[in-house]
N, C-alpha and C positions, 0 to 999 in steps of 0.2 A: 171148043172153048175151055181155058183153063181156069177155074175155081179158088188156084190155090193161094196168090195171093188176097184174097177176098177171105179167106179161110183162117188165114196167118191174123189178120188187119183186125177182124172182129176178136178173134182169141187174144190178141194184143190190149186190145181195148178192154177186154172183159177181164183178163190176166192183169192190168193196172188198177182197174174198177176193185178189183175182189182182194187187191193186196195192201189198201191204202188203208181201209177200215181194222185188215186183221195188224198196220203199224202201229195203228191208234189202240186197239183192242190191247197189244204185247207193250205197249210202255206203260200203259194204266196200268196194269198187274205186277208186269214183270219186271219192267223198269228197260236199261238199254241192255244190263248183263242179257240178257237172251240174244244178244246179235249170233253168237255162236250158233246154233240154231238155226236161223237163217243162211249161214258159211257152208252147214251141215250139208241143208234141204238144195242149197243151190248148185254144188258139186256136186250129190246126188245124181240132178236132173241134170247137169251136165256130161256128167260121164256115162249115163244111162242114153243119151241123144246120142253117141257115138257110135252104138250099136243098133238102132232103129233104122234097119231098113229105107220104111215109108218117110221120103226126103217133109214133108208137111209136119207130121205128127213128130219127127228129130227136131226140125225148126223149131215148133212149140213148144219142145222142155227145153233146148237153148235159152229160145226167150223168156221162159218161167223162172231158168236157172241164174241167168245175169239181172232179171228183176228181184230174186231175192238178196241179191247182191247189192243191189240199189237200195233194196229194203232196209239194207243195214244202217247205211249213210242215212236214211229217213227215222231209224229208229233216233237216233242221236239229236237229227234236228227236230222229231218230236221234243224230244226232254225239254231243246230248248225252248218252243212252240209252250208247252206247259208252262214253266219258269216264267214267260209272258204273260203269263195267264190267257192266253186265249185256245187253252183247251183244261180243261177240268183237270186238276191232280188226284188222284188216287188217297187218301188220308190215312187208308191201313199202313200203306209204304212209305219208307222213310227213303231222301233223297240221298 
């Protein structure tokens, strides 16, 4: 029996789970300027998957690495999520 796409599916799932909250967390603070940051962390984990051996554990910073990518497109549509007001704005930060 192989494990591995069961392996990938949960880390996916748990990999979208854990990066939706830190979108919301980085626009309160930081505004959208920090997508850089995310451009950073996601070529990182991409060019680090090239070299991993273990085909599983490569797949999962792939996927890590095009989800912070995504991330960035989500940083934006927070701002505008905020500006609707249906998510609290920050008052220290100015828009």
């Amino acid at each position: 029996m192989n494990i591995n796409g069961i392996i990938v599916g949960i880390t996916v799932f748990i990999i979208i789970g854990v990066l939706h909250p830190i979108v919301i967390y980085a626009e309160y603070y930081f505004g959208k300027k920090i997508w850089p940051l995310f451009f950073l962390l996601g070529n990182i984990c991409i060019l680090i998957s090239l070299f991993i051996k273990n085909n599983t554990f490569s797949c999962l910073l792939c996927v890590l690495g095009f989800s912070l990518f995504w991330s960035i497109r989500e940083l934006f549509e927070q701002e505008k999520r905020v500006k609707k007001g249906w998510y609290p704005k920050n008052p220290k930060r100015k828009f």
